[in-house]
Structure formats: structure tokens, C-alpha cells
C-alpha positions as CSV (number, residue, x, y, z in Angstrom):
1,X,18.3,20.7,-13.7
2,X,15.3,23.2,-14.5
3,X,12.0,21.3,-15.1
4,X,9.2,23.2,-17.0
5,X,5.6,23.9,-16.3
6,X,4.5,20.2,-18.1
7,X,7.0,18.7,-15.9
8,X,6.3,20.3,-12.6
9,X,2.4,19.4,-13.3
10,X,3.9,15.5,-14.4
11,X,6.1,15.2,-11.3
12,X,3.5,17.0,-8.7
13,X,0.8,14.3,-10.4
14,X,2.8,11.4,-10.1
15,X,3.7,12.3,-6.6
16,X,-0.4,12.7,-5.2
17,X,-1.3,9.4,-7.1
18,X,1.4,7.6,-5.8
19,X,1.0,8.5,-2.1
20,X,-3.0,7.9,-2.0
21,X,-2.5,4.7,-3.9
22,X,0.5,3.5,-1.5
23,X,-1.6,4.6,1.7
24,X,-4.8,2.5,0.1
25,X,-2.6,0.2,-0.8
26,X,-1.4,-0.5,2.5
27,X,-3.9,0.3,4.7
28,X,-6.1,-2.8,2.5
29,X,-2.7,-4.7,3.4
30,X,-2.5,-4.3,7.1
31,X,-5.9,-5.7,7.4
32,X,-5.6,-8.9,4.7
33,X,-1.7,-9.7,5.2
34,X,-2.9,-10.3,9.3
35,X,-5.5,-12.2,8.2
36,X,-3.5,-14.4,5.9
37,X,-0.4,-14.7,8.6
38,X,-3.4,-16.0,11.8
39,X,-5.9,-17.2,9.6
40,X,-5.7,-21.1,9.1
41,X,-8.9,-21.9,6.9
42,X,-7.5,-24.3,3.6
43,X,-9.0,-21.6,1.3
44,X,-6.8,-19.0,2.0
45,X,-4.7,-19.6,-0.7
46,X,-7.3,-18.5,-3.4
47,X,-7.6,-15.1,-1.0
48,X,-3.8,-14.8,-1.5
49,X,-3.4,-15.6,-5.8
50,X,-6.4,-13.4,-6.3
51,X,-4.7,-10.7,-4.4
52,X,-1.2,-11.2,-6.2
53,X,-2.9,-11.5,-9.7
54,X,-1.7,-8.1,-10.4
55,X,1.5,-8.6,-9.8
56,X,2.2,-11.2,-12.7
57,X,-0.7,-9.8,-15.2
58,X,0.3,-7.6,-17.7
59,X,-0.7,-3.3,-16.3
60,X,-2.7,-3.1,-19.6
61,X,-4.5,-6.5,-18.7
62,X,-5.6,-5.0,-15.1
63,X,-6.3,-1.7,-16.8
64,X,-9.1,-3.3,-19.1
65,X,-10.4,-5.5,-16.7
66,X,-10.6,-1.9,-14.8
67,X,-12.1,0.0,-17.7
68,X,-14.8,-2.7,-17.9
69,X,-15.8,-2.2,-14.5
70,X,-15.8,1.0,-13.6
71,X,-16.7,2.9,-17.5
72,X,-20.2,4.2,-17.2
73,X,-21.7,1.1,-18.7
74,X,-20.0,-0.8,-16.7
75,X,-21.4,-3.1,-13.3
76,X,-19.5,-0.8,-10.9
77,X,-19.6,2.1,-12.9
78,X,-23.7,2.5,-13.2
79,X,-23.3,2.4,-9.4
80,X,-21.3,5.5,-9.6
81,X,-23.1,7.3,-12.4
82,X,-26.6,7.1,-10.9
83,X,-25.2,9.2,-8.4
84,X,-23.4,11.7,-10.9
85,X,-19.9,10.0,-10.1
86,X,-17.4,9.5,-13.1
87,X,-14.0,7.8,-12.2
88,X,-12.6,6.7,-15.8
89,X,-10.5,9.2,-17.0
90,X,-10.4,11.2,-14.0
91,X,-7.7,11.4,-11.6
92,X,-9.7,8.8,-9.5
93,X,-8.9,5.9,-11.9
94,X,-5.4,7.2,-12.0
95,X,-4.8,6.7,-8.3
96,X,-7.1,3.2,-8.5
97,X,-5.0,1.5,-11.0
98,X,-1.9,2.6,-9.1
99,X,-3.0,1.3,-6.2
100,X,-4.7,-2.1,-7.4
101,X,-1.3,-2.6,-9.5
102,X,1.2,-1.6,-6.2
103,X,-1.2,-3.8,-3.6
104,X,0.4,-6.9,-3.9
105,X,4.0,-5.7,-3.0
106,X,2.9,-3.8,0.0
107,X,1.1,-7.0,0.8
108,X,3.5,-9.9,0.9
109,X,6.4,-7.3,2.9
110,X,3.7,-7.1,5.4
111,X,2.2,-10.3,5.7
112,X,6.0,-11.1,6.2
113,X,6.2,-8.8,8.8
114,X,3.3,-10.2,10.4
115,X,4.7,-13.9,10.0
116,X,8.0,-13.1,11.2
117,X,6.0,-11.6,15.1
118,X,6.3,-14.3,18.0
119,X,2.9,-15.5,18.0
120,X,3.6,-16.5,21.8
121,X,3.7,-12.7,22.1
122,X,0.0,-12.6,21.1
123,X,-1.2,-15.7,22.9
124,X,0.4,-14.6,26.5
125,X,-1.8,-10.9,25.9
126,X,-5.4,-13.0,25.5
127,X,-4.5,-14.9,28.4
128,X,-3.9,-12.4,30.6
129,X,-7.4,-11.0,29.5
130,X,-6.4,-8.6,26.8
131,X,-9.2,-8.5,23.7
132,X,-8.2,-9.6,19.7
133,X,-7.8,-5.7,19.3
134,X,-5.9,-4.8,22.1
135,X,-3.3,-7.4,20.6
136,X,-3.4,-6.4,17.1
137,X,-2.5,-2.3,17.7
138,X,-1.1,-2.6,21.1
139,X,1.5,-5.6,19.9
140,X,1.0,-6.7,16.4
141,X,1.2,-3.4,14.6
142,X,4.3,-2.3,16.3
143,X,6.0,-5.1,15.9
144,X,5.2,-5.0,12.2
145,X,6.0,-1.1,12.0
146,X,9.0,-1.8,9.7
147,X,7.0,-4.0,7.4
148,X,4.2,-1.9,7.0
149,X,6.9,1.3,6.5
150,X,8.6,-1.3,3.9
151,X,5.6,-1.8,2.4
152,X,4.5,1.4,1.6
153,X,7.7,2.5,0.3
154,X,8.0,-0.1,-2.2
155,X,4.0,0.3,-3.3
156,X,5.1,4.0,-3.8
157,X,7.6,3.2,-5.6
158,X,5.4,0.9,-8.0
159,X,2.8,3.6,-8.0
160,X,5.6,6.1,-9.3
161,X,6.2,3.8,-12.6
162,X,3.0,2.6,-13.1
163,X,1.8,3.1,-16.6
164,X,-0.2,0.3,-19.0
165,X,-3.1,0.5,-16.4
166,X,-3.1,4.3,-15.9
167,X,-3.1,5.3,-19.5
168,X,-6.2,2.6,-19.6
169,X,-8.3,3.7,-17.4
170,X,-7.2,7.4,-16.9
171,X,-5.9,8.5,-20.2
172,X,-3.3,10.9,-21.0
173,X,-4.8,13.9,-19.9
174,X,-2.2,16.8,-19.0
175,X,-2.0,18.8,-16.2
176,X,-5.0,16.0,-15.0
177,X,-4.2,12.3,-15.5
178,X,-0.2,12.7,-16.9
179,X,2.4,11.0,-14.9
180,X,5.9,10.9,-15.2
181,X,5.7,7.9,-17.0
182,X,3.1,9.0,-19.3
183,X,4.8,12.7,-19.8
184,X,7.9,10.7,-20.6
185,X,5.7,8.4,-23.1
186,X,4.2,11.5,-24.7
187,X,7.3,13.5,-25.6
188,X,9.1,10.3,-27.3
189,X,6.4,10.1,-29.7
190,X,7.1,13.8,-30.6
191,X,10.4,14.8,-33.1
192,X,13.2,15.1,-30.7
193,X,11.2,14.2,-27.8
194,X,13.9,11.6,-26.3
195,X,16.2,14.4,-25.6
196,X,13.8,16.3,-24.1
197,X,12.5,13.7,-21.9
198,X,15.8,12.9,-20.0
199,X,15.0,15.0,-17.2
200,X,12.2,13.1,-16.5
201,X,14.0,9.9,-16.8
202,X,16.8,11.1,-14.4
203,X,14.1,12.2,-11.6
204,X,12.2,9.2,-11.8
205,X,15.1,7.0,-11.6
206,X,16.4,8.7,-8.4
207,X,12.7,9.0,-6.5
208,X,12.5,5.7,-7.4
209,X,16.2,4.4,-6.2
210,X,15.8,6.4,-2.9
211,X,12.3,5.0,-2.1
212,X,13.5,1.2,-3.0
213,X,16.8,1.5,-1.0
214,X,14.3,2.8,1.8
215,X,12.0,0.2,1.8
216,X,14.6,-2.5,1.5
217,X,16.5,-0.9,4.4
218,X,13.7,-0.8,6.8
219,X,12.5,-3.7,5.4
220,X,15.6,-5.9,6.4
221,X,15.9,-4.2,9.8
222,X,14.2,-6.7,12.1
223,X,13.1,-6.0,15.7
224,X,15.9,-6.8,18.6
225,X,15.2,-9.3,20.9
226,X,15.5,-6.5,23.4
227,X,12.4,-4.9,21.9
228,X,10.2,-7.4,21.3
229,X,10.5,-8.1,25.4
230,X,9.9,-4.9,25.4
231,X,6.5,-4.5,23.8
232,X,5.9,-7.5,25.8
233,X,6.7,-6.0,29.0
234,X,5.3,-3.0,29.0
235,X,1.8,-4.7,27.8
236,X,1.8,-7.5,30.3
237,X,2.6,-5.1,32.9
238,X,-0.1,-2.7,31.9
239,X,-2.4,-6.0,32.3
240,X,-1.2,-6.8,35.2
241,X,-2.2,-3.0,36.5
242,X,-5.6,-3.4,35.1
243,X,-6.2,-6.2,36.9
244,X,-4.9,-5.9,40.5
245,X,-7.1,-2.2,40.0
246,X,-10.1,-4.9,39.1
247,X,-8.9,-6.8,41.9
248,X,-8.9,-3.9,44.7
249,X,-12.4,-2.0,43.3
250,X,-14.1,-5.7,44.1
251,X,-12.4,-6.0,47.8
252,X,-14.2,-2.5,48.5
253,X,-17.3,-3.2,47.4
């Protein structure tokens, strides 16, 4: 299967976006899915449908309420253009509308992750003296490794086959703004563009297959009670260092 120049350009464009978008994606995910698995304020939940909204809204929907925004009469766009910034139409709003549209499935597989952690893990680390961030990277996050993994793979994935709000806010523009999706979209309108689109088709339906069965994979493979004690272990222990080092500085003063 030989791809041409157009499809190269499609396939190296779809690949970019969809990688900055999952790793925005998820990196706004660690942060709000933690908060949303400790916090215990009754609001939350409004936190938690705004962030999903994308899920259930139609692309084009989030692509206009995009457009509005961030177009150069827009409220966030005059920010940008004072400055000589343009994001719509550029490969900028390509990779925010990938990521705003993938968010909410790299957030509930981690807030999962985050939920499914031993909180009594946590609690035993503060007593011992260990600070809210010690916990979160020296306990939380690698105990959530596979959700967060998870996570990205399936926001990947949606970033791969996103369309209604990328060809809203970013246009069709090839070589620039043309996805997969939108190269596939471009050549059907043509005479005889379906057959010639079936390469595309078959290489987006495998990148996307091997990046699901990925992220469902990892996602299903919990932590073993061996290593949880593990993580555990080790941390308490390295506590327990810390503080009979405390312990004997004092004596010699």
C-alpha cells in the first residue's frame, strides 16, 4: 500500500495534532481528574458536566462555539491578535479542537484511575510527615500510570478521527490544516474519489484499532496488590529514613 504526497502530508498532520492534543489533553486531565476523585465540595459536579460537554455535543457545535471565541473578533481572539497571534485556520486551532473534543475521554479513564488508588495509601504518607506533593508524584501518579497511559491512548485516538470541529475552526487547508479525516472528506466529494480514498480509510482504521486495543489493555490492567505495598513500602521507608536522619542531626546539636 503506496500512499502519495497528499496522503503522506494527511497522515504526518493527523499524527502531530493528535499527539499535542492527547498530551494537552491529558496533562489538563491529571490535574482536574485528582481534583474531582479528593475533592468533596457539592459543586463539583458542574466542574465535571462542563468538562464532559464535549463529549455528547455535536464536533460542529464545539467547533462554533470555538470559532466564536477564538476568530479575530472574537473575546479570546482580540487577545491574541493585539499581539499579532492568529489561531483560526492555522494548525493551532487544528490541534485545539482535537484536544478540547478528546479531553473528556482522557479524563474520566483517569479520574478512574485516581478513584480506584487506596486512599489509605495517601493518608499513612501525610502522617508520617510527607507534603500533598510528595503524595501526589511520589504515590498517586504511579499508581495511576496505567490510567493516565489509558487515557492518552484513547484521546489519541479521538484526536485521529476528529473532524466537525477541525474543519470549523481550522479549515481544509492542505498540506496545513488536512487530516486524515478531512483528506478522506475532500476526495469523496471529487468523481471517483471513494476509490481513491480507501487507503486512507484502511490506515485510519488500523492506527485507530491498535491505539484503542492499547488503551483498553492498559487500561484494564490494574495494579497487584504486591505493588501497591510496594509503592507503599518503599515511601514509608524513605520517610522513615528522613526522619531518624532529622532525629540524629538534633541529638548532635
Amino acid at each position: 500500500m503506496f500512499l502519495s504526497t497528499e496522503e503522506i502530508s494527511a497522515l504526518k498532520l493527523s499524527s502531530t495534532f493528535s499527539i499535542c492534543a492527547a498530551t494537552i489533553g491529558t496533562t489538563a486531565s491529571i490535574a482536574l481528574g485528582y481534583w474531582l476523585s479528593r475533592s468533596r465540595v457539592k459543586w463539583k459536579w458542574l466542574v465535571e458536566s462542563a468538562a464532559n460537554l464535549p463529549l455528547v455535543l455535536p464536533p460542529v457545535v464545539t467547533g462554533y462555539i470555538l470559532l466564536v471565541l477564538l476568530a479575530p473578533s472574537g473575546p479570546i481572539g482580540k487577545i491574541f491578535e493585539r499581539f499579532g497571534f492568529k489561531i483560526v485556520f492555522t494548525p493551532y486551532a487544528a490541534v485545539i479542537a482535537a484536544a478540547i473534543v478528546s479531553f473528556p475521554l482522557a479524563l474520566r479513564t483517569i479520574k478512574l484511575a485516581f478513584e480506584s488508588i487506596d486512599t489509605e495509601i495517601e493518608k499513612t504518607a501525610l502522617t508520617l510527615g510527607a507534603s500533598k506533593k510528595e503524595v501526589f508524584f511520589e504515590i498517586s501518579l504511579p499508581l495511576a500510570k496505567n490510567g493516565i497511559i489509558a487515557g492518552w491512548l484513547l484521546a489519541f485516538a479521538r484526536s485521529l478521527g476528529e473532524f466537525g470541529a477541525t474543519i470549523m475552526i481550522a479549515g481544509n487547508i492542505a498540506g496545513r490544516t488536512q487530516t486524515i479525516p478531512l483528506a478522506i472528506f475532500s476526495r469523496a466529494m471529487q468523481p471517483g474519489g471513494i476509490e481513491q480514498s480507501w487507503r486512507l480509510v484502511v490506515l485510519s482504521i488500523i492506527i485507530s484499532c491498535i491505539a484503542i486495543a492499547f488503551g483498553e489493555s492498559i487500561g484494564k490492567g490494574k495494579f497487584s496488590k504486591h505493588r501497591k505495598n510496594s509503592v507503599k513500602s518503599n515511601f514509608v521507608s524513605d520517610l522513615h529514613i528522613s526522619s531518624d536522619r532529622v532525629c540524629i542531626t538534633n541529638r548532635n546539636e
